[in-house]
C-alpha positions in Angstrom: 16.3 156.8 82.5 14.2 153.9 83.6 11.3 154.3 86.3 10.7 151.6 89.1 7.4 151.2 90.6 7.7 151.1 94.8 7.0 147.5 96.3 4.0 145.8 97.6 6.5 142.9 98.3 9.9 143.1 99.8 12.0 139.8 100.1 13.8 139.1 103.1 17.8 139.7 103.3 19.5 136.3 104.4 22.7 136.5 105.5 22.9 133.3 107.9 25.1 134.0 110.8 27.6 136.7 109.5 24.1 139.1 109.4 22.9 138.1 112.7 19.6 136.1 111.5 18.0 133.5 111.3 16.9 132.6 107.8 14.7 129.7 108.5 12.7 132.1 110.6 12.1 134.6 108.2 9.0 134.5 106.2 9.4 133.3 102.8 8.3 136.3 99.9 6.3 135.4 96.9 8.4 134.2 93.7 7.2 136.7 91.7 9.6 139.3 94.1 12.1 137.2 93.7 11.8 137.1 90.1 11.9 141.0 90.4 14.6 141.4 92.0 16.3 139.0 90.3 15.4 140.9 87.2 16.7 143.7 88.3 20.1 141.8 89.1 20.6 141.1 85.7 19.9 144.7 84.8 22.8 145.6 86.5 25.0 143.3 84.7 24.0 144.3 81.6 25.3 148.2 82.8 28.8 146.9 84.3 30.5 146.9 81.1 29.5 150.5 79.8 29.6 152.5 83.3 33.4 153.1 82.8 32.7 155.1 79.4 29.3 156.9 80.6 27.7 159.2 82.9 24.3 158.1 81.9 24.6 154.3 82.4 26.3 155.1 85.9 23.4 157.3 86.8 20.8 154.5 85.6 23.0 152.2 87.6 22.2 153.8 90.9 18.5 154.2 89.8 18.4 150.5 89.0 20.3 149.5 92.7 17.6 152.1 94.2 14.4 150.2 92.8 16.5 146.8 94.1 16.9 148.6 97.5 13.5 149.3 97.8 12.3 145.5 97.4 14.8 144.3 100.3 13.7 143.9 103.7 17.2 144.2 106.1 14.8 144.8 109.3 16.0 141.5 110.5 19.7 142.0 109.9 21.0 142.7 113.1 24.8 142.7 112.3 28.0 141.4 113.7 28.9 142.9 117.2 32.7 143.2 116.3 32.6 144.4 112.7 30.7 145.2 110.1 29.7 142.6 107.5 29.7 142.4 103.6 27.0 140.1 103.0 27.0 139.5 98.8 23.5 139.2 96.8 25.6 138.6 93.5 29.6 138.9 92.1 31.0 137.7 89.2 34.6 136.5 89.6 36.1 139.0 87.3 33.5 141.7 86.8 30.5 143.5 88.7 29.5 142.8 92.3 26.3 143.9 94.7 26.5 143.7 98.2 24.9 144.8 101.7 27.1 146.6 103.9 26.1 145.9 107.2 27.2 149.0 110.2 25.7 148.9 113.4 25.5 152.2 115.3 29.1 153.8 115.0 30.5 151.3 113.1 32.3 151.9 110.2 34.5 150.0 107.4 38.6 150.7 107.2 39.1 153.7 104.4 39.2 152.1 101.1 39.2 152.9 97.2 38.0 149.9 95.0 39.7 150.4 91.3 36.2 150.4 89.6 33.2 152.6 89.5 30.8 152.1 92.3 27.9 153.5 93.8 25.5 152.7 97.3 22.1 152.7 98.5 20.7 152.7 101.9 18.3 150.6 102.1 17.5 151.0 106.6 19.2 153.2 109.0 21.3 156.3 107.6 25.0 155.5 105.5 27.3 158.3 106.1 30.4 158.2 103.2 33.4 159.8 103.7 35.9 160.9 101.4 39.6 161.4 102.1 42.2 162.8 100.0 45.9 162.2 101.0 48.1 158.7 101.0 48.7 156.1 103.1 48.8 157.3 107.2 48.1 161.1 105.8 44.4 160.6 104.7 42.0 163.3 105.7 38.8 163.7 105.6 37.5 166.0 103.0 33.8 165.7 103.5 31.1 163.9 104.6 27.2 163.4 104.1 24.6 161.0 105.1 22.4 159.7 103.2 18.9 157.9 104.6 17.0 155.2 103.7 16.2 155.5 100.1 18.9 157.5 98.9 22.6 157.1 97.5 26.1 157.9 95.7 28.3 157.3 93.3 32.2 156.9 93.5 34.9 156.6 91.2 37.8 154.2 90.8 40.2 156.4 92.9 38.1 158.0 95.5 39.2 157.0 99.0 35.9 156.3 101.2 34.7 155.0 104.6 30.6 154.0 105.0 29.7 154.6 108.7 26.3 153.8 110.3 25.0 156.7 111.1 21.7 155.9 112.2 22.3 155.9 116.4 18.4 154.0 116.5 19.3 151.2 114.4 21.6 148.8 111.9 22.5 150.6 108.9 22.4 148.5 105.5 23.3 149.6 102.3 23.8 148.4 98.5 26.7 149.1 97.1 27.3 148.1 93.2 30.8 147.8 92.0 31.7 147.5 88.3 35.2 147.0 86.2 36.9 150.1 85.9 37.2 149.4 81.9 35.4 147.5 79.5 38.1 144.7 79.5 37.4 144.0 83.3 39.5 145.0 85.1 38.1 143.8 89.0 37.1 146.1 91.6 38.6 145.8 94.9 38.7 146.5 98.7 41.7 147.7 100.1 40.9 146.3 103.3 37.8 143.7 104.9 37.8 143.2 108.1 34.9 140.4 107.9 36.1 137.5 105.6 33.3 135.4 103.4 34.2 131.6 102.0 35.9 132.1 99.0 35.4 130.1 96.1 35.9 129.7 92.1 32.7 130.0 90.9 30.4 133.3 91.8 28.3 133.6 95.1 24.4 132.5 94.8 21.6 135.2 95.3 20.9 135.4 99.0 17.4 135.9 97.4 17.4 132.1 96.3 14.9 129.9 98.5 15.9 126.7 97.1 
């Protein structure tokens, strides 16, 4: 399994107004982050299409989303006072997606599964997942852990969870990867978002792009 070096330079999450900043305010990191964590990126799509069939490669994905989690900045992503927000750094329309999960104190997504494997990483503030079991208006919750900046999870296709900020202090923001549940691509998917992005044909930029 690959090794990532920590960061000297972390590049800026821009969200625009769904996040709560200002991106024209934020200072603007040098290319060759961007290169890196574009890099990485691409890393990630090269995984998508073997993490249904392998432990290993899903285990190397959550590294890989770690080393991309350390090179983010989210410190000036204060979140959306009414919801939490899904701010995407990259999808492809019918495969692999990565994108922040946004939780102020408290907050929490609906319970969801997403047909695909999946995995997070907190990147600020603490991410608690919960896992239910049940159907429909019976879910339960069968356990629960936090997990703090630097740290994460994997999920398969049909567990049922709910990310909750955790961290009373400050916005929680996470990474969370979602891949095909089967080499032919078959698309993840929420079950529920309460914050709604433009939608579109093609795939949505890199937040990372400056130009």
């Amino acid at each position: 399994m690959p090794q990532f070096e920590p960061s000297a330079q972390r590049v800026p999450l821009q969200c625009a107004e769904s996040c709560g900043n200002d991106p024209d305010s934020m200072p603007q990191p040098l290319p060759s982050a961007i290169k890196e964590v574009e890099r990485l990126v691409s890393r990630l799509g090269t995984l998508a299409p073997q993490a249904s069939e392998e432990p290993a490669v899903r285990d190397e994905m959550l590294t890989v989303v770690r080393a991309v989690a350390d090179r983010i900045d989210a410190s000036t992503c204060g979140g959306h006072s009414d919801s939490y927000v899904r701010c995407i750094v990259h999808e492809e329309p019918d495969g692999w997606s990565l994108a922040a999960i946004v939780l102020r104190p408290g907050q929490a997504t609906p319970e969801h599964d997403h047909g695909g494997w999946g995995g997070a990483v907190t990147v600020q503030g603490v991410e608690r997942d919960r896992r239910f079991a049940g159907d429909g208006a019976n879910l339960k919750i069968v356990e629960e852990r936090d997990y703090p900046a630097g740290t994460g999870y994997l999920f398969d296709p049909d567990d049922v969870h709910q990310p909750v900020g955790a961290d009373p202090d400050r916005v929680t923001v996470a990474l969370h990867f979602l891949a095909p549940d089967d080499p032919a691509g078959r698309q993840h998917h929420h079950e529920h978002r309460t914050t709604e992005l433009p939608a579109g044909d093609d795939p949505a930029p890199s937040v990372f792009e400056t130009g």
